[in-house]
ZAMIKOL-104449 format. One record per residue: x, y, z of N, C-alpha, C in turn; residue number from 1. Coordinates in steps of 0.001 Angstrom, whole numbers. Example, Ala and Ser with C-alpha at 12.3 -4.5 7.8 and 13.67 -1.06 7.14 Angstrom:
<rs>
       n_X       n_Y       n_Z      ca_X      ca_Y      ca_Z       c_X       c_Y       c_Z   resi
     13190     -5690      7800     12300     -4500      7800     13200     -3300      7800      1
     12850     -2250      7080     13670     -1060      7140     12900        30      7870      2
</rs>
This chain:
<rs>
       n_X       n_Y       n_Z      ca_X      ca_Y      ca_Z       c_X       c_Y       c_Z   resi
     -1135     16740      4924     -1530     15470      4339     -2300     15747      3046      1
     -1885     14592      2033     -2820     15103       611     -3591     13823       396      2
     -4629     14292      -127     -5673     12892      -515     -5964     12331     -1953      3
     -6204     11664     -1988     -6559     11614     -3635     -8171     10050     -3688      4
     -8708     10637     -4095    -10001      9771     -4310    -10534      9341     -5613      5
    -10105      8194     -5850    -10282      7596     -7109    -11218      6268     -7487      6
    -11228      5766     -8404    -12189      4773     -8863    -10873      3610     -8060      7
    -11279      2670     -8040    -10188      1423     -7458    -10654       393     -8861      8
     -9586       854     -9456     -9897        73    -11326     -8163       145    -11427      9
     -8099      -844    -11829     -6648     -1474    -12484     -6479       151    -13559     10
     -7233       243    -14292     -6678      1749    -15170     -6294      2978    -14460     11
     -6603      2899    -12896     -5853      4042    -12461     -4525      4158    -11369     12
     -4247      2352    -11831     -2764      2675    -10719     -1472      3535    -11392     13
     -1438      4331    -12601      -663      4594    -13091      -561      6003    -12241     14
     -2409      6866    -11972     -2553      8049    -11546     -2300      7886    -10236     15
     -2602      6498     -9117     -2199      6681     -7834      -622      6740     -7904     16
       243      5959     -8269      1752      5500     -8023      2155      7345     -8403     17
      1582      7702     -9711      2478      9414     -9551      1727     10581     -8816     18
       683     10001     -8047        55     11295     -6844       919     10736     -5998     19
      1421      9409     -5912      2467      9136     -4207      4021      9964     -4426     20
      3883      9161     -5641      5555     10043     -6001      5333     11464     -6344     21
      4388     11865     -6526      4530     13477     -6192      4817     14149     -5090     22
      3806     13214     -3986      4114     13838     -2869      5610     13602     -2187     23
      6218     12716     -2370      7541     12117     -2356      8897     13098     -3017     24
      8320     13594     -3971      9562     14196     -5216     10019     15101     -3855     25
      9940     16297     -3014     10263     16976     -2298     11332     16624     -1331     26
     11108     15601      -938     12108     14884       172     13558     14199      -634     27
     13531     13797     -2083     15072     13413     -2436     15028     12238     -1627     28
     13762     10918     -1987     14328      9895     -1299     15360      9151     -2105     29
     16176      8224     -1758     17002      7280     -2294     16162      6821     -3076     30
     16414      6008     -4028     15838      5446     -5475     15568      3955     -4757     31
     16316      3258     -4060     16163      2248     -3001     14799      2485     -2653     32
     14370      2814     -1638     13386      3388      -927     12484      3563     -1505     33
     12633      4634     -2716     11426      4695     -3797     10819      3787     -4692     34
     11998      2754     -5018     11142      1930     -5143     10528       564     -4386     35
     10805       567     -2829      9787       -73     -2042      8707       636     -2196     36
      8741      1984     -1976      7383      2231     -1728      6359      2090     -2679     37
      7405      2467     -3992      6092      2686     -5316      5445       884     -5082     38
      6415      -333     -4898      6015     -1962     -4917      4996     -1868     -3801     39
      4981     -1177     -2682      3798     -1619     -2032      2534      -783     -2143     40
      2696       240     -2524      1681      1057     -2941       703       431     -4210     41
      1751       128     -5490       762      -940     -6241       279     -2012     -5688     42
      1038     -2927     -4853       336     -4477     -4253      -867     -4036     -3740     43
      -737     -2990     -2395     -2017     -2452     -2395     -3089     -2074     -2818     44
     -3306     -1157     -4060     -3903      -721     -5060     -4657     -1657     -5590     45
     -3558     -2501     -6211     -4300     -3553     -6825     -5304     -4307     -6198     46
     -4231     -5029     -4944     -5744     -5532     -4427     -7000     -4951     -4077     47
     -7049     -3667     -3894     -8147     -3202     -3625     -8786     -3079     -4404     48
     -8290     -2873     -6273     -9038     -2866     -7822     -9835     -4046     -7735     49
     -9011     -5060     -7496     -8948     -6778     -8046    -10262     -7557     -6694     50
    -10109     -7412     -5601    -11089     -7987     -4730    -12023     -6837     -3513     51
    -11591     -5832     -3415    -12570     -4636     -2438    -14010     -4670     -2538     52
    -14679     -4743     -4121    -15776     -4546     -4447    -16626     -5396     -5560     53
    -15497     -6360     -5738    -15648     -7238     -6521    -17181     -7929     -6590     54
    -18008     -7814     -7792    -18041     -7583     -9321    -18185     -5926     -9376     55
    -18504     -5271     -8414    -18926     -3840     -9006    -17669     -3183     -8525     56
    -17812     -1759     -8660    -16649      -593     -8526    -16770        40     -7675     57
    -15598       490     -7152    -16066      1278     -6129    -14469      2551     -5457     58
    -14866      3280     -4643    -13704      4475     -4546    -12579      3952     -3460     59
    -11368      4332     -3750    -10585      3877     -2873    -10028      5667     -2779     60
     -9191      5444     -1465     -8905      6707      -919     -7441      6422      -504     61
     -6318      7428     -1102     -5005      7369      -780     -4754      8883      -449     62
     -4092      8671      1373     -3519      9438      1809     -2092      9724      2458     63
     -1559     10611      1906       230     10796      1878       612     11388      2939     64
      1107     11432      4003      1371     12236      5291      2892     12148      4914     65
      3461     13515      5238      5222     13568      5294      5567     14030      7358     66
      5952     13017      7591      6485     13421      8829      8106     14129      9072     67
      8558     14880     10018      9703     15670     10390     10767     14812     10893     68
     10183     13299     11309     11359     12347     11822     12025     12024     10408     69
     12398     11945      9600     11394     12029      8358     10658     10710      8176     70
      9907     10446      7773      9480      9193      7131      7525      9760      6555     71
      7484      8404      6179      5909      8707      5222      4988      7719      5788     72
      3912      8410      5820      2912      6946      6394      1548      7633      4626     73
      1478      6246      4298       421      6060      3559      -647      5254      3498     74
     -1929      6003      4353     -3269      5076      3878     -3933      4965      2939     75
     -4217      3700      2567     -5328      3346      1863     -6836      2669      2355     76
     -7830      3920      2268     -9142      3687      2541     -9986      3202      1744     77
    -10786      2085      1598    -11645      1634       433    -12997      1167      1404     78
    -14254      1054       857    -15356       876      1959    -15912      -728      1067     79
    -15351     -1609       696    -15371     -2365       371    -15471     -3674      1299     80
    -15142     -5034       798    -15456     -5803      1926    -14914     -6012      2911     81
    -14815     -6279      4165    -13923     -6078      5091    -12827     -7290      4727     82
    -11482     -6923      4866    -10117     -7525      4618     -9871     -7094      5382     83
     -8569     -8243      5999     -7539     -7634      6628     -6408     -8937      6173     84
     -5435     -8006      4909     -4447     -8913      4636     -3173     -9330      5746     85
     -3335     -8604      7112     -2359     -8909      7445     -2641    -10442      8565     86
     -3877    -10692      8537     -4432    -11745      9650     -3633    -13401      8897     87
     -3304    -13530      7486     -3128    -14518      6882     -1334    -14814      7238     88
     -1354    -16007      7480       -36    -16640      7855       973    -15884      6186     89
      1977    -15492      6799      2883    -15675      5950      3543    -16455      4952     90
      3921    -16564      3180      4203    -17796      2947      5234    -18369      3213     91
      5431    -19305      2850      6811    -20265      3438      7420    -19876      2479     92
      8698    -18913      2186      9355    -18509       726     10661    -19428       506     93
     10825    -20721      1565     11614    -21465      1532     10912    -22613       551     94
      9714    -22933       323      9528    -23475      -867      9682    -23166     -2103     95
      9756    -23762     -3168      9125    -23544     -4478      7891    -23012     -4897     96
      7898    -22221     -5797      6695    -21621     -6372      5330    -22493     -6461     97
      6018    -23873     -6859      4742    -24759     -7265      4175    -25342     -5786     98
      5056    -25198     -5034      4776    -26013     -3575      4348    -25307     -2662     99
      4067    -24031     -3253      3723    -22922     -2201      2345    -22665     -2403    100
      1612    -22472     -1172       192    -22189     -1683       -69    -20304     -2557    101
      -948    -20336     -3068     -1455    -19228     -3992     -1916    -18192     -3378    102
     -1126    -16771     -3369     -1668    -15594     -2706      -684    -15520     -1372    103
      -434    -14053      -960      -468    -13775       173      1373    -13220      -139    104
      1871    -13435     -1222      3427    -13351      -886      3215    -11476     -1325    105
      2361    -11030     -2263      2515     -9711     -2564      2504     -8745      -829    106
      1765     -9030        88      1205     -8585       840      2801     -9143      2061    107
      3030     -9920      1644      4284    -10329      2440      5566     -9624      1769    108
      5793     -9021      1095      6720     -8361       598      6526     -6911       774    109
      5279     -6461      1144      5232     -5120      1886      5246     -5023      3145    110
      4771     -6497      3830      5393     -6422      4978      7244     -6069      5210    111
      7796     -6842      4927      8877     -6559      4660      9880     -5473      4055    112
      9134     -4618      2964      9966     -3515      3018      9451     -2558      3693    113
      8652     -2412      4021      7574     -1215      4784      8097     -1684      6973    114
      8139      -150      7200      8742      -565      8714      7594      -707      9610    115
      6096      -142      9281      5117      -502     10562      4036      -507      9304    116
      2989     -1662      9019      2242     -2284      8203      1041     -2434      9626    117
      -300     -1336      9543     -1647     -1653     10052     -2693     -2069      9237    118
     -3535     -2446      9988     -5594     -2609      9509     -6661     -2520     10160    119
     -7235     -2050     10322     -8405     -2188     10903     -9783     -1530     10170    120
    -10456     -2091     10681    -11831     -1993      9923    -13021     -1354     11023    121
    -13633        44     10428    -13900       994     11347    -14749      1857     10418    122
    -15853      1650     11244    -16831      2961     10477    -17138      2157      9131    123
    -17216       948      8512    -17593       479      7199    -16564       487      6491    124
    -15194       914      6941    -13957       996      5531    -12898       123      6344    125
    -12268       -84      5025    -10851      -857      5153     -9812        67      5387    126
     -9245       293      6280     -8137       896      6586     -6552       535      6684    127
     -5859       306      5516     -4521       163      5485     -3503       946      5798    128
     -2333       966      6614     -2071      2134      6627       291      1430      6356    129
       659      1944      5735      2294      1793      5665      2838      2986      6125    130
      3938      2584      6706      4909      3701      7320      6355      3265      6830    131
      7132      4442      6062      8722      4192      6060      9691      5291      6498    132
     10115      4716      7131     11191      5556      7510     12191      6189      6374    133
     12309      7562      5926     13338      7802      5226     14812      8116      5395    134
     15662      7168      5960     16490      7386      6659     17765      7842      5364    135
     18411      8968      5515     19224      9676      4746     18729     10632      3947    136
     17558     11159      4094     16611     12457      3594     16818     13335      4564    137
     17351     14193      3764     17563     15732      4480     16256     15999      5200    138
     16151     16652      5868     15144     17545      6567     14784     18709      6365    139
</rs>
């Protein structure tokens, strides 16, 4: 597993998205795949820049695990305020943009490409955690 511990500031999702895809380059995922993951890895990120510690700054923690079934589980640790995006109803994506209430679809679209989406809040931190299966990656 590799870690990376950074400021949680909008100026460094450029350095998280290529520490994930670094750890990624090895496995030859499908370009499909790669880019679910890089979309939920930023939704994540961000929110944790944008509301974790909001007005001040603070460290968020991304960790890359490569499993042998193959697939990837990636947490994101931040000790920020306690969230848990997954407690919020889903939006209705059968409405219109304007008819839909505000927030919650980024976090619903990683539900969806991501195959097991956790949270819990433990020890003072936010614990996110995504899992994908890389199905057609060599071993």
């Amino acid at each position: 597993m590799e870690t990376l511990r950074i400021m949680a500031k909008l100026d460094n999702l450029d350095n998280v998205t290529e520490f994930v895809e670094e750890q990624l380059e090895p496995m030859d995922i499908p370009i499909k795949t790669q880019m679910q993951i890089n979309l939920a890895v930023e939704e994540i990120f961000v929110n944790i820049a944008h509301y974790a510690y909001a007005p001040e700054d603070g460290m968020a923690e991304i960790e890359v695990e490569l499993n042998n079934d193959p697939r990837v589980i990636i947490t994101f640790i931040d000790n920020g305020k306690p969230f848990d995006p997954l407690e919020n109803e889903d939006p209705d994506i059968t409405k219109t943009a304007e008819d839909r209430n505000i927030g919650g679809l980024g976090i619903f679209m990683v539900k969806k490409s991501m195959d097991n989406v956790t949270y819990k809040y433990e020890n003072g931190q936010n614990i996110l955690r995504i899992e994908k299966k890389l199905a057609g990656v060599a071993q």
